[in-house]
Steps between C-alpha positions, in 0.01 A plus 500: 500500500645795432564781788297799551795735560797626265712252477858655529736383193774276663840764541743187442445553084845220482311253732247230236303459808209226372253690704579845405670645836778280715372684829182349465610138356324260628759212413795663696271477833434178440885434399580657829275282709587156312889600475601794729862415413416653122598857513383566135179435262595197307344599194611887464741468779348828694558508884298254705219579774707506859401185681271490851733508778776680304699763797588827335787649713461916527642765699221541773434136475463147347143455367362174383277441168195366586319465143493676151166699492535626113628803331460862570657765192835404467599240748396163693253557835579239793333504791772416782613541850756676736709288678543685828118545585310321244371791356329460132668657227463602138796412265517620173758370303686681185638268262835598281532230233848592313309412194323830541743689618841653504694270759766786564168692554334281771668578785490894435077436418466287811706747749254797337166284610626476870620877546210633305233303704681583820267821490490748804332814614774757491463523874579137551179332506377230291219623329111309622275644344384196325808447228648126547862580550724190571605424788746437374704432129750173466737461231549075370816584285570141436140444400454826332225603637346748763212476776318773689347386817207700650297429824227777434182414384610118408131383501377788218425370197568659151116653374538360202491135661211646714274603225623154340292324794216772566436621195425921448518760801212735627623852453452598858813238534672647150458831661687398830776338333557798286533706771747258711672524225486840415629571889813261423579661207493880640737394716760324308450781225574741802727361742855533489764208479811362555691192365820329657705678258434821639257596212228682585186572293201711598161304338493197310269322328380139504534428115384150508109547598245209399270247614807238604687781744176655658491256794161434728479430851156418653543644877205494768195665259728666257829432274849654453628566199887461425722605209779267418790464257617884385677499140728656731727251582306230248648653212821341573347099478366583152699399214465827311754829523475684831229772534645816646475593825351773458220377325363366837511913621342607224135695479409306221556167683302603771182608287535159318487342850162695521393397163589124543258527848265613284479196253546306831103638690395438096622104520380478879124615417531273185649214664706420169797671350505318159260409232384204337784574262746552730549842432460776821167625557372781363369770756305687248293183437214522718441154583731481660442751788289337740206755482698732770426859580589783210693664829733140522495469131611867432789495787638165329520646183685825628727292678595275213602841315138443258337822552520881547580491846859381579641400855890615510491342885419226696408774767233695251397181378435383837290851583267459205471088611377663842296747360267290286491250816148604607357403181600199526570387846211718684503297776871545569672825639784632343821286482846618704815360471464292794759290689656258226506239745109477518311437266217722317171393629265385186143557615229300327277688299134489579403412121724204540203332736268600250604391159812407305762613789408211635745306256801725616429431872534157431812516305693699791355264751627268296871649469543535897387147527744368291752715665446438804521128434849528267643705779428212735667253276815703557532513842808335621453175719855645607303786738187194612476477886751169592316380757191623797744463822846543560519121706343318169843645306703124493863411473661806671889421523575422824897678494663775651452790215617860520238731322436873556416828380694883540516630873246783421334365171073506596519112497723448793306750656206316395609174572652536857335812681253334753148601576447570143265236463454333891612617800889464582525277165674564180431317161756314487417346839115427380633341200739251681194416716336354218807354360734329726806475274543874451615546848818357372532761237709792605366851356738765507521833389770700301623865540637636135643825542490607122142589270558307153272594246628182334208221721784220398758637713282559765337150534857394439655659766194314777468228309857382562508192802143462487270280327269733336340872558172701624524840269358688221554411123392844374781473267539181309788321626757284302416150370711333806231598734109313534282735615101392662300805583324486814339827558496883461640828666518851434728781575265807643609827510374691775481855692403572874154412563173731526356603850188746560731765621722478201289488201740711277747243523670332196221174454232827416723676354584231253115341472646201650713432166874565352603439120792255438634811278482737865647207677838523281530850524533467845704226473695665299553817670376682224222662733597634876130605581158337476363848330808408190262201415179666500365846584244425675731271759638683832780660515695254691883365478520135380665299732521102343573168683612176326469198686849291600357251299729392194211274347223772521769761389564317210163449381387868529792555310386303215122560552439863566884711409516229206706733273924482516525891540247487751641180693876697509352836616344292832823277496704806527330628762535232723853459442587862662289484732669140633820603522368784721555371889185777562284362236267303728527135327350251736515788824289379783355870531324697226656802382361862510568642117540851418613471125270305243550189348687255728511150455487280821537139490337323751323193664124508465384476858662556858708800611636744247293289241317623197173527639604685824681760302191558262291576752774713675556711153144526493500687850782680424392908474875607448535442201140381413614121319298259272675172529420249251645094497406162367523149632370135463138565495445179741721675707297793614175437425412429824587836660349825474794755553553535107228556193570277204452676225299436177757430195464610158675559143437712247304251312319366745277591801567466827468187722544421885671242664232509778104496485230470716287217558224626276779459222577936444783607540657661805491933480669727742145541698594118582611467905761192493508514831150567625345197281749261444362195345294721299788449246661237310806454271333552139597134395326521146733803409814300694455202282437655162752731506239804492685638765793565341739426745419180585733198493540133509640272773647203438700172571812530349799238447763382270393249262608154658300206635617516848394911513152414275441239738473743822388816320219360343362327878487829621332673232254201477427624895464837400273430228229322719225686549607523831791646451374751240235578791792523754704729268160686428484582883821660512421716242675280231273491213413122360590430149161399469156617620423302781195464746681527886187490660569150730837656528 
């Protein structure tokens, strides 16, 4: 049968391909599943399908190729997995066959895909505003070929496989995904960026818009829409001379990005993008059109470049989308660009109940069904509950074994600190209650006197004399390590609490919240006064603690400065300070400050620790401070001396580490120490990652029998649901959801 949609002409014109394109060939998956040895098609000798279970080794990671899903443009879609956490992943894969290409020019082509789709906001950030950038780009030289890994939006599916399976759209839903769309582009027309070379470039445009890169997401009662693969950095897998940069910058481009949307809401409302002779539809053919509006009708053919009116902007096409919305959308108030982590709520129309809407309902019902049962399938049995108790957990090794954690790291506090969970108990002495042959286990913990922003050193340096580790993996670590996630914690960053007699301090001042771009400047000593951020913040002298903590140091290094410049600004700071004998570093009494921006490095709790101090700054009139510092979420949030602060990006809105029991989120009117156990650890944000500075914790070891052996008892234990209940009551949050309730 032949397809409904334009059927791109294969770009490997040297390859006879008996089915017409090698990236869709049938044969080679086969060939790959009968023979995975065969690296090549047998008949026109074009590069193979990878194999299930094939390990692709890349800088943040080795990932693991679960199964081919098909082709996308101009390159192999996999659906696969990351090693260290199990997380789904989309590969695509670029192929290089030499008999397309220069070989002398391979290397150069490939090295352009990575740096070009290594795209940054010129202030550092990666860019979220729906655009699938990799997570990263590997280089196979051997194999000549290259693969971009993303973990965004891995259960989207292209819209033209969508209208493949439910047929034509309403155009209520054509007139939301226009205007997703129309909000990515404005952006990436807008926004300015920078590339690893140092090459920066203010707007670019997507070049490569059609029904296979528009991506959809079906989320609660709505869908995402996602733009993937710029010509950007595709340009360079195509066996054809090298577009010009510049051609990506260009006004032109970006109008034909409009005009190609337009063709796009044309195909959507007709469901088809071809004729019966294979040729692209024709928009001036009315049969085409689905009986929409004249208003929906009119806009598409202004936007496709067909009419007197001619859009030279995503951002005036996007004004006109929203200003014929009450003609067609009544019912609906105007769009804003919302969050782009939620999604954009699709209200059904009250004609749908009546008469042929009815159809559409169906089909989305449909769509989130299916979804919802694929996403299921992918779940990892790696993250499934082991067992209900921690006793039913069998053949614990009865040895002597040395395991342990760093000194001040949040699991030893975690694991040894008593009443956390019972009276004058710790967890480790609950757990050895239920099994016997862990009181021969020796924990210890390690002091480590240096911050490495290289994760391998650090576990390294514990690791050594002990059978395996309890720490973060928020960096992928090197293939001699196993790593088993067990839970979730957070670093919060935090400012003297809120009383009734001081309601101008810095939790109203700030409406409870702080952006990660705020956070560096202080870091960073860029800013020496709250008011420097923000005009509307009190003129008060920063004063900033950092925890003696070399774990939790390290990962706000890599999770909130992120940037080199950034990291050596705070690095540099610490170093003079250090090798000042009056600088403070682990005093047992706080220090009164009378010049801004002072970094003390401290314990969290007892004399002279962080907390104290805050609260002491806070009190101080003379100078009037505004102390700010962060810690191990688990680690404070069952105190009420410090406010922990809402976190957000530029991109994305803000989110607490703490709510109340109604689910909302914490605000400065919130008294943490009047109604304690009003509030809980926001677990749903911990374990998505929604907070953005949450991390993993994990059982680490070297790979060897004797190590796998011991590390993977104990984090058998801690995945019980007891344990994840236990860890869940010391404000650990479970990898899983769990019910605690007989806990």
């Amino acid at each position: 049968m032949l397809s409904n949609f334009v059927r791109h002409k294969s770009i490997y014109s040297q390859i006879p391909c008996s089915e017409g394109n090698p990236l869709n060939c049938a044969k080679l998956k086969r060939q790959s599943l009968d023979d995975p040895q065969l690296s090549q098609c047998q008949v026109c000798n074009f590069p193979s399908v990878i194999p299930p279970q094939t390990e692709i080794q890349g800088k943040e990671g080795r990932y693991v190729v679960n199964n081919w899903v098909g082709s996308r443009g101009i390159g192999r879609i996999y659906q696969g997995s990351y090693l260290i956490d199990q997380q789904d992943v989309i590969i695509k894969e670029y192929l290089f066959p030499s008999v397309e290409f220069q070989t002398s020019k391979i290397q150069s082509r490939q090295k352009n895909l990575k740096q070009f789709s290594n795209l940054q906001l010129i202030n550092g950030q990666k860019p979220d505003f729906r655009i699938l950038l990799p997570k990263e780009t590997i280089i196979d030289s051997e194999k000549q070929r290259c693969y971009t890994v993303t973990n965004v939006g891995v259960k989207a599916i292209p819209l033209k496989d969508y209208l493949t399976k439910y047929g034509k759209m309403e155009e209520e839903t054509v007139w939301k995904i226009l205007d997703q769309v129309l909000q990515s582009l404005s952006l990436l027309h807008c926004q300015k960026f920078r590339f690893p070379s140092g090459l920066t470039q203010s707007g670019l445009a997507h070049g490569n818009l059609s029904l296979e890169n528009l991506l959809i997401l079906p989320e609660n009662q709505g869908f995402l829409i996602y733009l993937a693969d710029l010509a950007l950095w595709e340009r360079f897998a195509q066996p054809l001379p090298i577009q010009n940069f510049n051609q990506f910058c260009s006004p032109q481009v970006r109008e034909k990005d409009l005009s190609s949307l337009g063709y796009i809401g044309f195909y959507l409302l007709a469901g088809i993008s071809i004729n019966d002779e294979g040729m692209p539809l024709n928009p001036y053919d009315n049969q085409y059109w689905n009986n929409p509006t004249d208003v929906l009708k009119n806009y598409l053919f202004n936007l496709m470049g067909l009419a007197t009116l001619s859009f030279k902007t995503a951002e005036t096409a996007r004004k006109e989308l929203l200003r014929i919305q009450p003609q067609l959308i009544p019912t609906i108030s105007a769009t804003t660009l919302l969050p782009l982590s939620k999604s954009i709520y699709v209200t059904p129309r009250r004609w749908w109940w009546i008469g042929g809407g009815i159809l559409g309902f169906i089909v989305l019902s449909l769509l989130l069904y299916w979804l919802s049962t694929k996403t299921k399938s992918f779940q990892s049995n790696f993250l499934q509950l082991s067992k209900e108790k921690i006793a039913e957990i069998s053949d614990i090794p009865p040895g002597q074994f040395e395991y342990g954690s760093l000194i001040n790291s949040s699991w030893n506090y975690t694991y040894t600190q008593k009443n956390l969970v019972i009276f004058n108990k710790s967890f480790e002495k609950l757990i050895q209650e239920q099994q016997a042959n862990l009181k021969n286990w020796k924990y210890k913990a390690s002091s480590l006197s240096t911050v490495s922003s290289n994760f391998d050193f650090l576990v390294k340096d514990v690791i050594n004399g002990k059978l395996f580790f309890i720490g973060n993996t928020v960096k992928p670590l090197s293939t001699q390590y196993n790593t088993l996630p067990f839970a979730y914690d957070a670093i919060a960053i935090f400012v003297a609490f809120n009383y009734a007699q001081r309601q101008k301090g810095l939790p109203y001042a700030l409406k409870g919240k702080i952006t990660l771009e705020q956070v560096q400047k202080i870091y960073s000593g860029e800013v020496t006064n709250w008011k420097d951020l923000d005009d509307n913040f009190p003129d008060l002298l920063i004063q900033f603690y950092v925890p003696n903590n070399p774990e939790v140091e390290a990962i706000f290094k890599e999770k909130v400065l992120k940037y080199p410049d950034i990291i050596t600004k705070y690095e540099s700071f610490i170093e003079k300070l250090t090798k000042k004998k009056d600088n403070g570093i682990l005093n047992n009494s706080c220090v009164s400050v009378n010049k801004p921006i002072t970094i003390y490095k401290r314990l969290i709790y007892g004399k002279g620790g962080i907390l104290q101090c805050i609260i002491q700054d806070f009190e101080n009139n003379n100078p009037s401070i505004g102390s700010i510092g962060f810690a191990s979420l688990s680690k404070i949030v069952s105190q009420c001396s410090v406010y922990p602060l809402a976190i957000s990006s530029q991109f994305n809105s803000s989110v607490s580490p703490l709510i109340l029991k109604n689910d909302k989120a914490i605000t400065p009117e919130t008294n943490l120490c009047n109604h304690k156990g009003s509030y809980k650890v926001n677990t749903e944000a911990i374990r998505s990652q929604t907070y953005p500075l949450s991390y993993p914790l994990s059982v680490i070891y070297f790979r060897d029998n004797r190590r796998r052996l011991v590390g993977d008892k104990f984090a058998e234990i801690l995945r019980t649901k007891e344990g994840q209940c236990l860890l869940k009551k010391v404000q650990i949050t479970p990898i899983n959801s769990v019910d605690c309730s007989q806990y």
